[in-house]
C-alpha positions in Angstrom: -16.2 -21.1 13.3 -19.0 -18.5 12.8 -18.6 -16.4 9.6 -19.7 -13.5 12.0 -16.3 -14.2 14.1 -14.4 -15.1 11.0 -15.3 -11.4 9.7 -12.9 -9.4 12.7 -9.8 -8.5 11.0 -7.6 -10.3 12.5 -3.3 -10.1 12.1 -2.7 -13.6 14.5 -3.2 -16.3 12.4 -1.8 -20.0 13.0 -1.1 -22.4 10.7 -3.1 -24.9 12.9 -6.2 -22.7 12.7 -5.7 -21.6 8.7 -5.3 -26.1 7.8 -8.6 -26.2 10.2 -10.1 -23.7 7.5 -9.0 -25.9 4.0 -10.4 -29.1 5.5 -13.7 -27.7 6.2 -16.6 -29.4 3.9 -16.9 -27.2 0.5 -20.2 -26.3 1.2 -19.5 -25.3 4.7 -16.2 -23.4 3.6 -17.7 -21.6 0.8 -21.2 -20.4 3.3 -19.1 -19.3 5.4 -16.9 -17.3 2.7 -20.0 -16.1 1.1 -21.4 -14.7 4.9 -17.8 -12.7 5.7 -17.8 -11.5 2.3 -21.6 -9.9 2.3 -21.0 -8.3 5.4 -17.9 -6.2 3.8 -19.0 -6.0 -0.1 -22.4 -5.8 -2.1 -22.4 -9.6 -2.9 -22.8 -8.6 -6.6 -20.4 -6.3 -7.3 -16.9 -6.7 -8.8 -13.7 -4.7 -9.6 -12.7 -4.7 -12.9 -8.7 -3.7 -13.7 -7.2 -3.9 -16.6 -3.1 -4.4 -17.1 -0.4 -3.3 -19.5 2.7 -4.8 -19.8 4.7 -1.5 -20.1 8.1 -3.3 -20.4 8.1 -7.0 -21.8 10.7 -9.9 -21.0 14.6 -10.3 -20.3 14.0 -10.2 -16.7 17.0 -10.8 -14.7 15.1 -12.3 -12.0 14.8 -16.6 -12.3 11.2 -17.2 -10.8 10.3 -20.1 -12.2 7.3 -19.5 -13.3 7.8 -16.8 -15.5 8.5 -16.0 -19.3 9.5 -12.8 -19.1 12.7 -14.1 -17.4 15.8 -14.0 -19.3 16.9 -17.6 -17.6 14.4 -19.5 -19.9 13.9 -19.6 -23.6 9.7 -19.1 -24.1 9.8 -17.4 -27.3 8.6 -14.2 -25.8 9.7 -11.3 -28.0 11.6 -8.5 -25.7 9.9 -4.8 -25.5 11.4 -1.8 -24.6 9.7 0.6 -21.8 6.7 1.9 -23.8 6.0 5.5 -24.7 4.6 7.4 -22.3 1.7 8.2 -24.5 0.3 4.7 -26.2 0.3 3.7 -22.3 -2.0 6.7 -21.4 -4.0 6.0 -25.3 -4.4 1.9 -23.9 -5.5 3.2 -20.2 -8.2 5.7 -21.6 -9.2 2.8 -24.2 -9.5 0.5 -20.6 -11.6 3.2 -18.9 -13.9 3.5 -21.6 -14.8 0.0 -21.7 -15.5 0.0 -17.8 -12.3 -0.8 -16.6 -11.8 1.5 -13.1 -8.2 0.6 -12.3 -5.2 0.4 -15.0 -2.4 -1.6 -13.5 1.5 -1.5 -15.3 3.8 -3.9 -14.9 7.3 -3.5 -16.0 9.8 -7.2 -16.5 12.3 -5.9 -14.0 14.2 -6.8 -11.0 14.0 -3.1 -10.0 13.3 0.0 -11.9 16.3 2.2 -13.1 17.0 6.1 -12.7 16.9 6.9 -16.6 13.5 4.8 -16.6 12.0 6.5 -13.5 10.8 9.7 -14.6 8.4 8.5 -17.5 7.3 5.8 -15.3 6.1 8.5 -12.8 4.7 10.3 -16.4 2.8 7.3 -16.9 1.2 7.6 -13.4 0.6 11.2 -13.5 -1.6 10.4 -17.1 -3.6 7.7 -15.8 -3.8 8.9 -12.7 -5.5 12.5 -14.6 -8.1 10.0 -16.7 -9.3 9.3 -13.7 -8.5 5.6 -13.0 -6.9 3.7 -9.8 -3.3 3.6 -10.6 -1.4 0.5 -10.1 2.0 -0.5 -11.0 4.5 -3.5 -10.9 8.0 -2.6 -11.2 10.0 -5.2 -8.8 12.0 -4.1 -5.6 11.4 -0.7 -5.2 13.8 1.5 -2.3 12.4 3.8 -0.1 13.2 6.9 -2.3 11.5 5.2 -5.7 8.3 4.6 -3.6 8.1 7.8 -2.4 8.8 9.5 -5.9 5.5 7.0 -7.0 3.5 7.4 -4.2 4.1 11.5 -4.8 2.9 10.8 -8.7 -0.5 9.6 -7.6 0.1 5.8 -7.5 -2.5 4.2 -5.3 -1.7 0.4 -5.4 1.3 -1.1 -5.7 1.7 -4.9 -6.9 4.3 -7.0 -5.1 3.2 -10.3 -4.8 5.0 -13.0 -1.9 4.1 -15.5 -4.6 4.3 -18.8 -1.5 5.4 -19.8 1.7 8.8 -18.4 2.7 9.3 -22.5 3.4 8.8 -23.4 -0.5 10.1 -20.0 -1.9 13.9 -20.8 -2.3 12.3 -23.6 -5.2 10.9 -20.9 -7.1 13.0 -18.0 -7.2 16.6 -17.5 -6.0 17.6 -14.0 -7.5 15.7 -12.5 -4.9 14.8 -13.0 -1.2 11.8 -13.4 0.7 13.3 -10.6 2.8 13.6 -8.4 0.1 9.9 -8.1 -1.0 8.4 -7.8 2.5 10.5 -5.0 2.6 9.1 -3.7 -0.6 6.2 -4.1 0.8 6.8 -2.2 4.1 8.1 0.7 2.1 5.0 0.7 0.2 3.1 0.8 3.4 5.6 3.7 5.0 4.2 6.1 1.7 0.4 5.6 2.3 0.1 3.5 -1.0 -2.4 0.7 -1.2 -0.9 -2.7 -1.2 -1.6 -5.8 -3.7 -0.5 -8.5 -3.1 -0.9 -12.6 -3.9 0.3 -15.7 -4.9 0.2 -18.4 -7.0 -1.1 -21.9 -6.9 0.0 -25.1 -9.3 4.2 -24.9 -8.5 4.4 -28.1 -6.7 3.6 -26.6 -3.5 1.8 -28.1 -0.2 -1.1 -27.1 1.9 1.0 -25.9 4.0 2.7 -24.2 1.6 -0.7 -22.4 0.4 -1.7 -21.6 4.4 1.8 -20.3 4.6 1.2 -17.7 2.1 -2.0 -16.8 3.3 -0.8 -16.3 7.0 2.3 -13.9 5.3 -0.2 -11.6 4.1 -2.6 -11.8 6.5 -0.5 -11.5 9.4 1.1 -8.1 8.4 -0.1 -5.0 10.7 -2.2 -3.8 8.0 -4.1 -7.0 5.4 -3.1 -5.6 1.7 -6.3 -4.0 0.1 -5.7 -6.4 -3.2 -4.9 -10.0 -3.0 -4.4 -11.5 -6.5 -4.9 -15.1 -6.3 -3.4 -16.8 -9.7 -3.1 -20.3 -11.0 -0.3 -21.0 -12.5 0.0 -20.7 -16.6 2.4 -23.1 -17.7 4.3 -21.9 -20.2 7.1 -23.9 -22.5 10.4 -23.5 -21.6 9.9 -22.5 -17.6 11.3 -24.9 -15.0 7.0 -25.7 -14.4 5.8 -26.1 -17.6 4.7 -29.9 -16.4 3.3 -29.2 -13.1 0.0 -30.9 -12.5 -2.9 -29.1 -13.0 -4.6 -27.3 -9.7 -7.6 -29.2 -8.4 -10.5 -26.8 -8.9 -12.0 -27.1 -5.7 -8.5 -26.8 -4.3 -8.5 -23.4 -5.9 -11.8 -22.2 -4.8 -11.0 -23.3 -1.5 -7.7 -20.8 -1.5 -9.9 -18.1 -2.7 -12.4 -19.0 0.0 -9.7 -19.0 2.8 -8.3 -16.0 2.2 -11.7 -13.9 1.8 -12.3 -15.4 5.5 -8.8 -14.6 6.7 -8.8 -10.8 5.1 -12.3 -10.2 4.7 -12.1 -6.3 3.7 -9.8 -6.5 1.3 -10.5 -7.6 -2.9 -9.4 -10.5 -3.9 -8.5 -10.6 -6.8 -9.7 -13.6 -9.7 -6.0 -13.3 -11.6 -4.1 -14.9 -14.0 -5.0 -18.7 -14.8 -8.7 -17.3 -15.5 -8.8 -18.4 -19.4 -8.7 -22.2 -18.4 -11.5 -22.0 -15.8 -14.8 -23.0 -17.2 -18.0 -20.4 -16.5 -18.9 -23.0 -13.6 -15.7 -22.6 -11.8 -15.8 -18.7 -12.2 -19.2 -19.0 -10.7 -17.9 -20.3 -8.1 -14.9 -18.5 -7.3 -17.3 -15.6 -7.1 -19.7 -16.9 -4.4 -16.3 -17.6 -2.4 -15.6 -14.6 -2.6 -13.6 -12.9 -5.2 -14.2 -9.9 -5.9 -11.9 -8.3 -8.6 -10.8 -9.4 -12.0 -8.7 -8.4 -14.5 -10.2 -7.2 -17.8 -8.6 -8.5 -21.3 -7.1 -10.2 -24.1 -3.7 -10.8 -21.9 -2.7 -10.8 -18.5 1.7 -9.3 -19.1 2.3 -11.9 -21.5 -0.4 -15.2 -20.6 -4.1 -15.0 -22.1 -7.2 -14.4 -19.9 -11.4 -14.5 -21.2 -11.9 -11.5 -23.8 -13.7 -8.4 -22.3 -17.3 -8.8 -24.6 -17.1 -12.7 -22.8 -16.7 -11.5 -19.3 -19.7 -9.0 -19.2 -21.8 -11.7 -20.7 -20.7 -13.6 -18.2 -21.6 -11.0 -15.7 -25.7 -10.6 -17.1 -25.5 -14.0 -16.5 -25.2 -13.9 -13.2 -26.2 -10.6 -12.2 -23.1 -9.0 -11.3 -21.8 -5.5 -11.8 -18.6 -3.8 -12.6 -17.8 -2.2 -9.1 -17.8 1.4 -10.2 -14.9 3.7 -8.6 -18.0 6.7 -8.9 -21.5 6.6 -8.1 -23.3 5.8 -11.5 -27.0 5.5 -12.5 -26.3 1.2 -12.6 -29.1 0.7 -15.8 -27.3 3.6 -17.5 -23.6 2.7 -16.3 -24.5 -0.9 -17.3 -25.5 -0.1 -20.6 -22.8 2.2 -21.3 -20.3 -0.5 -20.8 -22.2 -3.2 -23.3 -21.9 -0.4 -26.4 -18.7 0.2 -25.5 -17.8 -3.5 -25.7 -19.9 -4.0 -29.2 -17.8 -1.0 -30.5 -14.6 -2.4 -29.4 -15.0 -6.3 -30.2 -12.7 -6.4 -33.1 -9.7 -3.9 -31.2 -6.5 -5.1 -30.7 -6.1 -2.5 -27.3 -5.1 -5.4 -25.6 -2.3 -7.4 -27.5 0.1 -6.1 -25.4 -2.1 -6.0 -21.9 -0.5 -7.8 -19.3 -0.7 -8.5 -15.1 
């Protein structure tokens, strides 16, 4: 298959014809990545978000993956909701280290009417800074989403995780059902969608085409698509699963920038064991976002000061949200980084 044909959006995927993709050779897989991706993106260019875990642990939700649920003993220390105005202190803090999206994520299975209306404070604030606006909150009904979307929320994070097939291993609490219709709700209020998975459970190929053919396959591809390795964690049910294969995870990335090649996929958690090499690599598949800090909820990730180093390195760019002089812009971000080496902003930053 041509990368030029690979590039038309396409919602009719079949698992025959996603496999077909995987078992390419890496080189011709990753070429072929790298050609749908340049003729959507600037090749050298990539989102940078950073997250806040607004709410940490005693989730009533059992994914097993997961420390923040209150099924597992991990140690984690429980947090309230935070004020409304350390989260708007941390997300100016974000944007002024080049950060252009600030994405909260709350430990619940769905967010609560006393809890609402400074969540919608929160995204009101960030929203006024300036910044893309993204939040993960668990189910949401149709009247919560539109009480966010009318806030200012751009992006929503609800990620399918799998396969529907290999889903009921991971998480019983909630249903497949229930988060594509989170999802469609999100869709119904004009907010952007993000949405992923995560590879290392014990899952199949199959398994990993399966998710990528959910996401792809709905009427409209999410703009985001977080793609994490797992982070196992002592005390989860999949704190011994076998380590992903890197080129098994490039591949994924590779795949799904063919399969949804407009929207950003997204380099998530996982990203603090993968050498410089392997993030290399995962950017000539075709990632093009990141997340930015000390912690991803409640897991670590690269500091901030290693990841623009890392970016010199290669030439690569923080995708600004706003036209910017790039010398100036560039330059801006490295002070900023030297000034804020020694912060703790992101102890409690989170995906």
């Amino acid at each position: 298959m041509s990368a030029t044909a690979a590039s038309v959006t396409r919602h009719d995927w079949s698992l025959a014809e996603v496999k077909a993709l995987f078992e390419q050779p890496f080189n011709d897989l990753i070429f072929q990545a790298q050609g749908v991706h340049r003729q959507h993106f600037d090749a050298n260019r990539v989102q940078v978000s950073t997250l806040l875990s607004i709410k940490t642990g005693a989730c009533p939700e059992d994914c097993k993956y997961c420390p923040q649920s209150g099924h597992y003993n991990t140690g984690l220390d429980k947090e309230k909701l935070m004020e409304v105005q350390k989260v708007l202190d941390a997300a100016a803090e974000a944007k002024a280290i080049g950060s252009t999206r600030f994405c909260m994520g709350a430990a619940w299975k769905h967010p609560s009417a006393k809890d609402m209306p400074y969540v919608l404070k929160m995204v009101e604030g960030v929203k006024a800074l300036g910044l893309e606006t993204c939040m993960t909150l668990g189910k949401l009904d149709q009247e919560q989403t539109k009480a966010l979307a009318a806030a200012g929320l751009d992006y929503y994070n609800h990620n399918l995780d799998t396969s529907p097939e290999f889903y009921g291993n991971i998480i019983t609490t909630r249903t497949y059902a229930d988060r594509l219709e989170t999802l469609s709700y999100v869709r119904e209020s004009g907010m952007k969608i993000c949405s992923g998975g995560i590879l290392g459970m014990g899952e199949s190929l199959d398994d990993r085409a399966g998710l990528l053919i959910q996401l792809a396959n709905l009427p409209e591809h999410p703009e985001s698509v977080p793609i994490n390795m797992l982070v196992k964690v002592k005390g989860t049910p999949l704190a011994e699963e076998q380590d992903v294969d890197p080129f098994d995870f490039i591949r994924m990335l590779a795949v799904a920038r063919i399969m949804m090649p407009r929207s950003h996929v997204r380099l998530s958690a996982g990203r603090e064991q993968m050498n410089e090499q392997m993030q290399a690599l995962a950017f000539l598949a075709g990632a093009n976002s990141i997340f930015y800090g000390e912690k991803l909820l409640t897991t670590g990730n690269p500091q901030a000061d290693k990841d623009m180093l890392l970016f010199k390195r290669l030439g690569i760019q923080p995708e600004a949200r706003e036209e910017h002089d790039d010398e100036v812009h560039q330059a801006a971000i490295e002070q900023a980084l030297v000034e804020q080496r020694d912060s703790k902003l992101f102890v409690n930053a989170a995906v």
